[in-house]
Backbone and ligand atoms as CSV (ligand in chain L), in Angstrom:
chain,resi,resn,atom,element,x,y,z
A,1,UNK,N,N,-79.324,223.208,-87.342
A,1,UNK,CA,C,-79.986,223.763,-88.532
A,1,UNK,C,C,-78.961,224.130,-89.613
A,2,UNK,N,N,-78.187,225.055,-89.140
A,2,UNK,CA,C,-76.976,225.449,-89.749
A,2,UNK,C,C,-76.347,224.264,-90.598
A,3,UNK,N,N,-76.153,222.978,-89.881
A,3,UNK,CA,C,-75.432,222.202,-90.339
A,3,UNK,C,C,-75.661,221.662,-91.001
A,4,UNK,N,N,-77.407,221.294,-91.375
A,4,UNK,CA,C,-78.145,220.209,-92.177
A,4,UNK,C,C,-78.233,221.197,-93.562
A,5,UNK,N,N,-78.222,222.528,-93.520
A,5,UNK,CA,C,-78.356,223.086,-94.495
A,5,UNK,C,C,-76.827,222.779,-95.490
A,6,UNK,N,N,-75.701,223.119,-94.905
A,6,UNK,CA,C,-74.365,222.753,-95.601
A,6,UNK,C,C,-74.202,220.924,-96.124
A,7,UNK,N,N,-74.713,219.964,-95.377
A,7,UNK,CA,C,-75.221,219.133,-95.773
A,7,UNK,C,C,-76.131,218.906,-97.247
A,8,UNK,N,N,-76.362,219.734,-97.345
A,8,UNK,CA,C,-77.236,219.346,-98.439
A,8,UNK,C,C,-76.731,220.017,-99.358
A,9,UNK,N,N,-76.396,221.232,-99.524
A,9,UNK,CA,C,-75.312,221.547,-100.510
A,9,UNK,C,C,-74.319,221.335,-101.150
A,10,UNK,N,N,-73.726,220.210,-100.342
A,10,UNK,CA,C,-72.594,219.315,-100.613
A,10,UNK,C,C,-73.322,218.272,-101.632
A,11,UNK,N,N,-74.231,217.953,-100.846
A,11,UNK,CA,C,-74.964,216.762,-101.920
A,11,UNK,C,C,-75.607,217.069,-103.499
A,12,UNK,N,N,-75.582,218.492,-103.002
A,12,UNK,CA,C,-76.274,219.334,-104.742
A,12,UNK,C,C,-74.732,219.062,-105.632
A,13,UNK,N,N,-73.731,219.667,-104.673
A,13,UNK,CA,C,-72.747,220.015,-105.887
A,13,UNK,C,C,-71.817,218.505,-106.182
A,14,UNK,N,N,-72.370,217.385,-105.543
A,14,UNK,CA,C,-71.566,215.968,-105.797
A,14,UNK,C,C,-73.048,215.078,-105.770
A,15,UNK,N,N,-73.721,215.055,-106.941
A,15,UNK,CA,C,-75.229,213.899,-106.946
A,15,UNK,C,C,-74.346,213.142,-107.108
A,16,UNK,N,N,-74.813,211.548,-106.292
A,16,UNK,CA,C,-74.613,210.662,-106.501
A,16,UNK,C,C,-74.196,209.801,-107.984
A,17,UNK,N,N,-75.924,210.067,-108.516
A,17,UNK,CA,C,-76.014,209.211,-109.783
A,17,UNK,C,C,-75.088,209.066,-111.321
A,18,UNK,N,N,-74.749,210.446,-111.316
A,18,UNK,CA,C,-74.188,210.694,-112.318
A,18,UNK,C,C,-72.604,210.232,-112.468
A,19,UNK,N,N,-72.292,210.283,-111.023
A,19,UNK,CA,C,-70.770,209.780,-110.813
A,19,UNK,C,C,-70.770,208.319,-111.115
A,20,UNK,N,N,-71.862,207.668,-110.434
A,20,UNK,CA,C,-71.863,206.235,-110.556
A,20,UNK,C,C,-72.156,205.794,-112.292
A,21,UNK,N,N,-73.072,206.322,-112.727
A,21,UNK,CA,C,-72.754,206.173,-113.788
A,21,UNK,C,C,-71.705,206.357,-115.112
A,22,UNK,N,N,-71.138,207.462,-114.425
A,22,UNK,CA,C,-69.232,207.674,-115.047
A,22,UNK,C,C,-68.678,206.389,-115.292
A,23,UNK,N,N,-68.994,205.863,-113.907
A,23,UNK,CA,C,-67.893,204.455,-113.352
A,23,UNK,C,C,-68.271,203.272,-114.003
A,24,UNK,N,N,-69.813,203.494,-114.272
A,24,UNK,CA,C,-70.142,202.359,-115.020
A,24,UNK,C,C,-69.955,202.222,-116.433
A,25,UNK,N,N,-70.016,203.788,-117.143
A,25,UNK,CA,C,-69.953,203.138,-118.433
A,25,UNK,C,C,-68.508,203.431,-119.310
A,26,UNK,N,N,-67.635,203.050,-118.191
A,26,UNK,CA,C,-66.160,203.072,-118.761
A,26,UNK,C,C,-65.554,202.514,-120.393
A,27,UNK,N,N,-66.806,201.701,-120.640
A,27,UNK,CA,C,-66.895,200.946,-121.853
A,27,UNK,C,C,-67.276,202.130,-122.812
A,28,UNK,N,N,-67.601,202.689,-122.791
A,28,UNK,CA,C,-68.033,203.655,-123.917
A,28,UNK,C,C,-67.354,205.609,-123.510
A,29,UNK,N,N,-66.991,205.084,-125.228
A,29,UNK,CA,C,-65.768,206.305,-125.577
A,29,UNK,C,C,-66.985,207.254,-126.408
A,30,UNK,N,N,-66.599,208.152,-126.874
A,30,UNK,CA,C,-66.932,209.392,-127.839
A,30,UNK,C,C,-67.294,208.887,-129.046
A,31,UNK,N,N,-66.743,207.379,-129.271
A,31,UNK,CA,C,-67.066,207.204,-130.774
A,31,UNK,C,C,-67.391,205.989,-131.038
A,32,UNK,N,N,-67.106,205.044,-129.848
A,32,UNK,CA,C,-67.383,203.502,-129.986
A,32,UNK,C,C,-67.392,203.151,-128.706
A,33,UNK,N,N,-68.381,202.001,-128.498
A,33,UNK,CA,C,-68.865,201.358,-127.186
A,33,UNK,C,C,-68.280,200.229,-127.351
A,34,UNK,N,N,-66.973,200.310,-126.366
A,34,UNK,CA,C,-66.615,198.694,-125.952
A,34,UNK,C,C,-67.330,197.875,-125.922
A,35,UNK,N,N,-68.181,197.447,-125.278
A,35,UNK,CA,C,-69.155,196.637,-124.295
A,35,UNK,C,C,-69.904,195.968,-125.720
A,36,UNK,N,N,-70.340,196.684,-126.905
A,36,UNK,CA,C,-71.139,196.158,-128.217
A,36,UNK,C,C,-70.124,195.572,-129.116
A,37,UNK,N,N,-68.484,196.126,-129.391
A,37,UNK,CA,C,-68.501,194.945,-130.246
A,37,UNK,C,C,-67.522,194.037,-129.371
A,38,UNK,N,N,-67.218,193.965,-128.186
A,38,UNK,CA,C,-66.707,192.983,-127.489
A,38,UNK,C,C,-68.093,191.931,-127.744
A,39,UNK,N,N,-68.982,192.214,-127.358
A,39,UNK,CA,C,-70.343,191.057,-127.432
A,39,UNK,C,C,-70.293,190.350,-128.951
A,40,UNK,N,N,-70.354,191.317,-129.238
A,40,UNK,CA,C,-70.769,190.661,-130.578
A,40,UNK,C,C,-69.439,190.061,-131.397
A,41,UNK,N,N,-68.102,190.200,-130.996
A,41,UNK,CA,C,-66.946,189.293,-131.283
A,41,UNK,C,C,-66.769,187.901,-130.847
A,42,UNK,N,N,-67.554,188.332,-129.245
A,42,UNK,CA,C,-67.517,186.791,-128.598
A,42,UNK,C,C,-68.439,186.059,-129.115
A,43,UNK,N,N,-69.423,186.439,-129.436
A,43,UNK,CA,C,-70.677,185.526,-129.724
A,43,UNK,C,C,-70.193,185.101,-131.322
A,44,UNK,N,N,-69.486,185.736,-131.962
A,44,UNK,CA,C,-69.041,185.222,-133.348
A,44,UNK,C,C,-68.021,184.610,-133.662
A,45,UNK,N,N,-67.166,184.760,-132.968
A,45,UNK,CA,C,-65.344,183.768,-133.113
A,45,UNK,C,C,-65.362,183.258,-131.994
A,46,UNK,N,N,-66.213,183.665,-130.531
A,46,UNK,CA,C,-65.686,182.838,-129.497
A,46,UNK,C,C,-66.716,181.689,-128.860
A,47,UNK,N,N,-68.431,181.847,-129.551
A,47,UNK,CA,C,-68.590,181.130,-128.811
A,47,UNK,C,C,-69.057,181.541,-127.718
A,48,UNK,N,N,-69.164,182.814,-127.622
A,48,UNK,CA,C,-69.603,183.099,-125.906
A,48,UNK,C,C,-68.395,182.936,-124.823
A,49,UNK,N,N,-67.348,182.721,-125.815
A,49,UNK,CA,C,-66.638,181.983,-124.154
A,49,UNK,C,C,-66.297,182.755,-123.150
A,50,UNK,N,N,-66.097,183.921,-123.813
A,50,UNK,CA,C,-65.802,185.085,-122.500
A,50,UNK,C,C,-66.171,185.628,-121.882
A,51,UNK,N,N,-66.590,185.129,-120.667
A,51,UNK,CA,C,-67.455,184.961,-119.504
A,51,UNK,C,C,-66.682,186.192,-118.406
A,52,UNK,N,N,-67.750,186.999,-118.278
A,52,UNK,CA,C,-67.701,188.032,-117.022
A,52,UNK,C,C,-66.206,188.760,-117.217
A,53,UNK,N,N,-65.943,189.437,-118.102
A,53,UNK,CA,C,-64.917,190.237,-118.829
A,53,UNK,C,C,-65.468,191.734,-119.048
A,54,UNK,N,N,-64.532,192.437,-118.445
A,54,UNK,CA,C,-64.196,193.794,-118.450
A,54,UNK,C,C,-63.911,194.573,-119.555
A,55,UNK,N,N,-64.334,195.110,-120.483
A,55,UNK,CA,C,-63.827,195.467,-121.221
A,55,UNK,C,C,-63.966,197.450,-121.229
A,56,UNK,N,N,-62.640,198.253,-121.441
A,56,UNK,CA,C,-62.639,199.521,-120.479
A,56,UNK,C,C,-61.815,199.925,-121.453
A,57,UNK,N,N,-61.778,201.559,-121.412
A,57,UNK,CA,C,-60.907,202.561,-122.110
A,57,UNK,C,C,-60.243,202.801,-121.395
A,58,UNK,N,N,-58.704,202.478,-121.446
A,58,UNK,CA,C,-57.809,202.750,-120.329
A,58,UNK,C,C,-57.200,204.234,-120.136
A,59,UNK,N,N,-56.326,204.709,-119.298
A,59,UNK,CA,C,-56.387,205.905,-118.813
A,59,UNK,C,C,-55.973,206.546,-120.061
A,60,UNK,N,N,-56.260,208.044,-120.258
A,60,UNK,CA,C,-55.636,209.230,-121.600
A,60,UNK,C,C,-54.278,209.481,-120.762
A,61,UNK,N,N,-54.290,209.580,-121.736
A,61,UNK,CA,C,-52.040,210.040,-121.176
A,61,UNK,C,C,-52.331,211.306,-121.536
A,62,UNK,N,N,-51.166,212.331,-120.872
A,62,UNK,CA,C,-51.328,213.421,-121.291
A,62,UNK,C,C,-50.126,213.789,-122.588
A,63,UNK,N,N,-49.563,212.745,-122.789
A,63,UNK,CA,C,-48.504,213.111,-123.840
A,63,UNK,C,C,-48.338,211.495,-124.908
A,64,UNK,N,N,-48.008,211.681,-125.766
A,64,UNK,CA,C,-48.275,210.704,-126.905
A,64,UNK,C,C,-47.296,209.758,-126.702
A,65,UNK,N,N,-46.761,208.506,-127.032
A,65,UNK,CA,C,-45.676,207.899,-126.544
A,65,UNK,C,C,-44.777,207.932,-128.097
A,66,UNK,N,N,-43.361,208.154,-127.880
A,66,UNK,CA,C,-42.168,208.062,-128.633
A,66,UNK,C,C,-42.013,207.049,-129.376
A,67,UNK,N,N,-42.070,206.127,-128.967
A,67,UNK,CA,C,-41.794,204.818,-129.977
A,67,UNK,C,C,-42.652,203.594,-129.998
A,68,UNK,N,N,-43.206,203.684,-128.868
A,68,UNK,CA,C,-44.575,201.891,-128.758
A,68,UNK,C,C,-45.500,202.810,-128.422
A,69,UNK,N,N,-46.293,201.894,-129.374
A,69,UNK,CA,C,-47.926,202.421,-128.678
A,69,UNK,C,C,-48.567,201.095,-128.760
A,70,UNK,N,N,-48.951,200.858,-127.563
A,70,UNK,CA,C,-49.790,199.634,-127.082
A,70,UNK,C,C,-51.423,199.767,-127.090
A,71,UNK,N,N,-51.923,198.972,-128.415
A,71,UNK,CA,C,-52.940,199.620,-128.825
A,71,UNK,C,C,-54.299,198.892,-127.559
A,72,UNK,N,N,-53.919,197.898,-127.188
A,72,UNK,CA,C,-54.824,196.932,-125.920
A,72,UNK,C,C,-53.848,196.241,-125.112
A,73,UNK,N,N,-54.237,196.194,-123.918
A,73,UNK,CA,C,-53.725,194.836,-122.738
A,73,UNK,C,C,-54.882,193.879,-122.063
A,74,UNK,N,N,-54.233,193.069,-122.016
A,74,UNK,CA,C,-55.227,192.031,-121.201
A,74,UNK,C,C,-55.161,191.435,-120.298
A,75,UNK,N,N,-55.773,191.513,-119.014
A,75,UNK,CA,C,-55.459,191.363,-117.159
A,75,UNK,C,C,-56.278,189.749,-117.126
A,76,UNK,N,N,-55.736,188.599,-117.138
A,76,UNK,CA,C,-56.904,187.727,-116.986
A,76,UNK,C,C,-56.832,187.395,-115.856
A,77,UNK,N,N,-55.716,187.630,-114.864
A,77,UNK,CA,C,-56.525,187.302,-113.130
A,77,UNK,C,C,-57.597,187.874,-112.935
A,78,UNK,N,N,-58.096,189.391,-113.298
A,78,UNK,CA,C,-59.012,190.481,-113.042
A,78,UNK,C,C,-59.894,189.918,-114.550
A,79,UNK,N,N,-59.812,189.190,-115.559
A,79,UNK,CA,C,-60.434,189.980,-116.536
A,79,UNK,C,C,-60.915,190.981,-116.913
A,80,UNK,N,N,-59.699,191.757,-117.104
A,80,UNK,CA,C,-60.264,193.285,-117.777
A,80,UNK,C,C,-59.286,193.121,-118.936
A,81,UNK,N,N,-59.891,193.597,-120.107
A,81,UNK,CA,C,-59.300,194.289,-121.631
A,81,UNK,C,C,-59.265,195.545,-121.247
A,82,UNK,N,N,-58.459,195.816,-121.463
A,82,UNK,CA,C,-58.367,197.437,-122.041
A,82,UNK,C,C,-57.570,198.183,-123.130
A,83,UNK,N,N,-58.216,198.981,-123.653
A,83,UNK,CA,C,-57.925,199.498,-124.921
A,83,UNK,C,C,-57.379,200.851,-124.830
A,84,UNK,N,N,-56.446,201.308,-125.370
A,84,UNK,CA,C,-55.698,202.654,-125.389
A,84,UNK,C,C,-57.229,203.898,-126.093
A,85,UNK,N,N,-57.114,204.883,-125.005
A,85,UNK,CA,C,-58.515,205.519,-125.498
A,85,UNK,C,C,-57.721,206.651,-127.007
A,86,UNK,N,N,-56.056,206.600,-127.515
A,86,UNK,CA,C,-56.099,207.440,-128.327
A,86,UNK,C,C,-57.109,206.467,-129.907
A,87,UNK,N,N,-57.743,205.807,-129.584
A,87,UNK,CA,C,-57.780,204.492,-130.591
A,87,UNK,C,C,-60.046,205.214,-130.730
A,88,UNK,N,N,-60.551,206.212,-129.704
A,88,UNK,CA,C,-61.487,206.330,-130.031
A,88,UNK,C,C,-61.657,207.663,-130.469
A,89,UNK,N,N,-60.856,207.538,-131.743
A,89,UNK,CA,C,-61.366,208.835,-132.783
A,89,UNK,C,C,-61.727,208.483,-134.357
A,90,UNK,N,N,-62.017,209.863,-134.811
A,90,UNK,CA,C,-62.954,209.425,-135.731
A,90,UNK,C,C,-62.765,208.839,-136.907
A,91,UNK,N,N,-60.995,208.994,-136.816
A,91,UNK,CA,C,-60.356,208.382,-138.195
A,91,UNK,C,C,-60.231,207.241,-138.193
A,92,UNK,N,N,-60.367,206.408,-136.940
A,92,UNK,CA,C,-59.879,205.120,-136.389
A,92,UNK,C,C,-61.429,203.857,-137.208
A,93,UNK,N,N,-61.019,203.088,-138.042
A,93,UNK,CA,C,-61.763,202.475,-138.784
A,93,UNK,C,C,-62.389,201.386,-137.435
A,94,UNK,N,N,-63.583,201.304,-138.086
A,94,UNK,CA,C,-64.549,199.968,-136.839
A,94,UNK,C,C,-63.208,198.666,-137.033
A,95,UNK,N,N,-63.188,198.234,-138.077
A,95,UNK,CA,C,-62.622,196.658,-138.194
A,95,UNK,C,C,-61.477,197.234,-137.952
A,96,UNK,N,N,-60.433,198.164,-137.575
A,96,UNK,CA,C,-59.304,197.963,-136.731
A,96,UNK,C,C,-59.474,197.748,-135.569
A,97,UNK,N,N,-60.552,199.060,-134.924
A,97,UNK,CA,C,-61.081,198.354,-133.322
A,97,UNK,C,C,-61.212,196.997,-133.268
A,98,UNK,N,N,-61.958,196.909,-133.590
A,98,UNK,CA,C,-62.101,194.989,-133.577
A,98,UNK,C,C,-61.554,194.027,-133.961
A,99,UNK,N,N,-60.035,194.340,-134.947
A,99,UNK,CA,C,-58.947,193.920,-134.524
A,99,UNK,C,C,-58.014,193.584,-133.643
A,100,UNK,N,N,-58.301,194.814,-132.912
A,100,UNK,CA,C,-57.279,195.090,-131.716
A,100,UNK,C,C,-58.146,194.397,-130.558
A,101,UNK,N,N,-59.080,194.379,-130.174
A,101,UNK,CA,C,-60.600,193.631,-129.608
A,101,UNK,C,C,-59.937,192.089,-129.604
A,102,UNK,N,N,-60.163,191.407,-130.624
A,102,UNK,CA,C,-59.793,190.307,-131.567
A,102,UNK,C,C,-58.632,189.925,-130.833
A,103,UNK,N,N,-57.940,190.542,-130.917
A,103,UNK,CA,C,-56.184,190.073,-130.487
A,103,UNK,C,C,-56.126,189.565,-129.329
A,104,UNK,N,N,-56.923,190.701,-128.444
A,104,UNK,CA,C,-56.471,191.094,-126.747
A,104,UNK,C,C,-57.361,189.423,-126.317
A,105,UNK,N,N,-58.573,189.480,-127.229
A,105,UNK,CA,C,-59.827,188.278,-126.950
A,105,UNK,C,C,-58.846,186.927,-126.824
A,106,UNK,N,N,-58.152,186.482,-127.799
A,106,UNK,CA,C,-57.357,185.639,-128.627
A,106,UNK,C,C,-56.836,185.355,-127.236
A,107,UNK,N,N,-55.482,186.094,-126.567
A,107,UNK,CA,C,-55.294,185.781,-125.555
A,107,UNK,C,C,-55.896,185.111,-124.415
A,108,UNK,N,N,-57.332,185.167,-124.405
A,108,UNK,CA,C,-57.472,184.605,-122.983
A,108,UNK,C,C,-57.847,183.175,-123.520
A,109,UNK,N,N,-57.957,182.664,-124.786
A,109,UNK,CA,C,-58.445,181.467,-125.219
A,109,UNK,C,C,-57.154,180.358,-125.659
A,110,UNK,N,N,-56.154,181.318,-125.892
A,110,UNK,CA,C,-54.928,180.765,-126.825
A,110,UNK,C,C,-53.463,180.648,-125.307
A,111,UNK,N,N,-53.640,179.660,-124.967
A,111,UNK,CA,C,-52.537,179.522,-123.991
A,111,UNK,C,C,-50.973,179.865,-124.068
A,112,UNK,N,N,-50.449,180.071,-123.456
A,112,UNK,CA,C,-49.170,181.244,-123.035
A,112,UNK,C,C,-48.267,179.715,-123.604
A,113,UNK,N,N,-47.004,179.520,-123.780
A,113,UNK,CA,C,-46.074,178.618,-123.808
A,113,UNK,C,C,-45.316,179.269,-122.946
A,114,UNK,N,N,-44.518,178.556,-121.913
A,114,UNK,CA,C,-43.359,178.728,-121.236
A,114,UNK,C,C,-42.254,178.228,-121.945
A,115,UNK,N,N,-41.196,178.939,-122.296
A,115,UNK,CA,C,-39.884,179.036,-122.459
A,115,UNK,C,C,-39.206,178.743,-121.281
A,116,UNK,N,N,-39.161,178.806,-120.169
A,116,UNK,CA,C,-37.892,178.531,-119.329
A,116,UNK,C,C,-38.703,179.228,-118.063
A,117,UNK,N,N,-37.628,179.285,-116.930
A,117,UNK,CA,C,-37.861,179.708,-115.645
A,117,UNK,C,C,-39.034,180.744,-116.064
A,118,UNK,N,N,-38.398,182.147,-116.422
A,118,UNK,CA,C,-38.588,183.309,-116.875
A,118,UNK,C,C,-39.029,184.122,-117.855
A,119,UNK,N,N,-39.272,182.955,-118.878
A,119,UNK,CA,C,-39.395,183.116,-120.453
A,119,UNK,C,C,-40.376,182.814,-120.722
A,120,UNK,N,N,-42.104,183.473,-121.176
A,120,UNK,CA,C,-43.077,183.110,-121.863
A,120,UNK,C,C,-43.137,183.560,-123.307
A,121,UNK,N,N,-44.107,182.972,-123.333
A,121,UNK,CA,C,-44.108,183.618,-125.194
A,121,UNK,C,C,-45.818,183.406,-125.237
A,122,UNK,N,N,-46.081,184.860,-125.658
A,122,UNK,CA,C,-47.494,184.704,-125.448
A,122,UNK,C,C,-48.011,184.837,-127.063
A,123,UNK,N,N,-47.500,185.270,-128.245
A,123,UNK,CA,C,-47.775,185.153,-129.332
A,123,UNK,C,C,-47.326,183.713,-130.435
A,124,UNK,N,N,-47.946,182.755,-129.550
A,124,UNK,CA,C,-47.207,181.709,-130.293
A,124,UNK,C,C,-47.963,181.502,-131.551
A,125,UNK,N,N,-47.600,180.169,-131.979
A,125,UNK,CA,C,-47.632,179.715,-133.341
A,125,UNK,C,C,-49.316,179.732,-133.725
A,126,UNK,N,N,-49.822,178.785,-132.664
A,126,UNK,CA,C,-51.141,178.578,-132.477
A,126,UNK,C,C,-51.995,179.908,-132.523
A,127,UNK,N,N,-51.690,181.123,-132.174
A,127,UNK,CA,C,-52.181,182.649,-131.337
A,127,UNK,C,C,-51.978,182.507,-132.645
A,128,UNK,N,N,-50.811,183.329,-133.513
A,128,UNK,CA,C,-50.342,183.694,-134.889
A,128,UNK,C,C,-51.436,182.913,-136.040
A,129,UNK,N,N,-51.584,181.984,-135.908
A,129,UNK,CA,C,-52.394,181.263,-136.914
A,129,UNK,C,C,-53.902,181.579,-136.587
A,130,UNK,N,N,-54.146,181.656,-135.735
A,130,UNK,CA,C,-55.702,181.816,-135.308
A,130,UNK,C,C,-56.029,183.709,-135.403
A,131,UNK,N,N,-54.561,184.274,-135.586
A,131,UNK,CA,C,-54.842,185.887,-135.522
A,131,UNK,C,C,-55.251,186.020,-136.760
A,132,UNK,N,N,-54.279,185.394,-137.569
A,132,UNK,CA,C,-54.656,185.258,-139.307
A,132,UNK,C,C,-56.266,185.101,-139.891
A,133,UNK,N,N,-57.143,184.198,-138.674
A,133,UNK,CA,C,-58.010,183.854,-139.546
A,133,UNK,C,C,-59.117,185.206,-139.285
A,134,UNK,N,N,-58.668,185.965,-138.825
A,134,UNK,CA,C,-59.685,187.099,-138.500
A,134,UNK,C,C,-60.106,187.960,-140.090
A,135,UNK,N,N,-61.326,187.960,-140.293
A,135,UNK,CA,C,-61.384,188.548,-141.900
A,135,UNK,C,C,-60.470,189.755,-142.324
A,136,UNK,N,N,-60.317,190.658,-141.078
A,136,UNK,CA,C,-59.716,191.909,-141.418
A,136,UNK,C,C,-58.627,191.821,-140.861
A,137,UNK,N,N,-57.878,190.881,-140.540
A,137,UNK,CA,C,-56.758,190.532,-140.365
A,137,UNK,C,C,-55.339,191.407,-141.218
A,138,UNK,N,N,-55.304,191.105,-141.883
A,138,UNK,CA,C,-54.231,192.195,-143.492
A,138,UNK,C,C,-54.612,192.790,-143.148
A,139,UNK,N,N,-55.566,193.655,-143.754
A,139,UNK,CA,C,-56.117,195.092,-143.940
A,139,UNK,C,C,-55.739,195.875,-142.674
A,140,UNK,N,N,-56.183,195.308,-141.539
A,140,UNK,CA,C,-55.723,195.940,-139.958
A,140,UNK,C,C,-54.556,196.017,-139.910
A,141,UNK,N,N,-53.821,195.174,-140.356
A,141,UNK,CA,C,-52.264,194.987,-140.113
A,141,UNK,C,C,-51.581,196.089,-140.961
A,142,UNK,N,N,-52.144,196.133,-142.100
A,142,UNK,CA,C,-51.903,197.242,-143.138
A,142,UNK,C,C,-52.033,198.868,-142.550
A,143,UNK,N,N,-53.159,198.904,-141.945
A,143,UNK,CA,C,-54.073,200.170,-141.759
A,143,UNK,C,C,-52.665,200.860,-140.375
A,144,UNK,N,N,-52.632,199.892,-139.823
A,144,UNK,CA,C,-51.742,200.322,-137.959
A,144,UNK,C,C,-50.378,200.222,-139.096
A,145,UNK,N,N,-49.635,199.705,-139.850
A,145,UNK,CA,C,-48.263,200.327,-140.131
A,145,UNK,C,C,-48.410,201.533,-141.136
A,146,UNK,N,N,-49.226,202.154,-141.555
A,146,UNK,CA,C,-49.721,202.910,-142.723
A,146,UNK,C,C,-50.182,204.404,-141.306
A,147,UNK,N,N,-50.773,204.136,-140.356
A,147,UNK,CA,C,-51.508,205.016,-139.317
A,147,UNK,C,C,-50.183,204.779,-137.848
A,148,UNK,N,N,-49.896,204.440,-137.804
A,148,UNK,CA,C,-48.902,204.229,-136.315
A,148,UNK,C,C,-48.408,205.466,-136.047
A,149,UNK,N,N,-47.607,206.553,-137.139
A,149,UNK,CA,C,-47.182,207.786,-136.301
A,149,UNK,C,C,-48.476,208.635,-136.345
A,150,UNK,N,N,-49.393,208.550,-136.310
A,150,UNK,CA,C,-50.542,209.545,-135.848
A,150,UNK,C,C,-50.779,209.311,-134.172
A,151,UNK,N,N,-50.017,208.002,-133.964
A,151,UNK,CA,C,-50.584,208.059,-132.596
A,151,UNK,C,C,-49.308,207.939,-131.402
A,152,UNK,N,N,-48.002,208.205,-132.501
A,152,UNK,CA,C,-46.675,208.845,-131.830
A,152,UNK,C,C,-46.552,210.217,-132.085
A,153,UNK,N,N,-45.313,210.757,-131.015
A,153,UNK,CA,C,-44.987,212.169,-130.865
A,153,UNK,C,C,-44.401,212.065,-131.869
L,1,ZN,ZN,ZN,-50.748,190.178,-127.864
């Protein structure tokens, strides 16, 4: 008796549902939902092509970084994007998100060149020219060297 009662108390103070849903909607920050304009990028520059892709707010740091800030990465064994979550606040313009969206996308369509044993080059000529044709292309490029120490120490 005793025991089924502590049983269930455990289950009050850890419900299931709510956790699972944490896990699920990793895509959505405080101010913008991954998951909507990843869709709606692919369906407009890609074509749909990006098939069964992750797209996630990657972990908060507890301290700002010194000199790089890596605004997205992109895992394509796993397909997952992920985006630096200091990037979901309120000053942060839509068409830079989806710049940075844009870029990480670019990669899984725009093939790597090998340089040597050891040597890739993943921003090649082809990547560079196709980053250009993004409408907010400048302006983004403008906005992140104009905004970059807001998101250094
Ligand atoms: Zn890149």
């Amino acid at each position: 008796m005793a025991k089924k009662k502590k049983k269930t108390k455990r289950k009050l103070a850890h419900p299931k549902l709510p956790m699972q849903r944490h896990l699920n909607l990793r895509h959505e920050g405080t101010y913008f939902d991954l998951r909507a304009i990843f869709d709606n990028l692919n369906e407009r520059y890609f074509r749909g092509r990006l098939r069964r892709y992750k797209v996630i707010w990657g972990r908060r740091r507890k301290h700002r970084p010194r000199e790089h800030f890596i605004f997205g990465t992109i895992q394509e064994e796993d397909r997952v994007i992920r985006i630096n979550p200091a990037l979901d606040q309120p000053f942060v313009p839509l068409w830079f998100l989806r710049y940075v969206l844009y870029h990480e996308m670019l990669h899984s369509v725009v093939p790597d060149q090998t340089l040597s044993a050891n040597r890739r080059r993943v921003h090649t000529e082809e990547f560079n020219r196709r980053e250009r044709e993004f409408p907010y292309y400048r302006r983004a490029r403008r906005w992140e060297e104009e905004n970059l120490s807001r998101f250094l120490r």
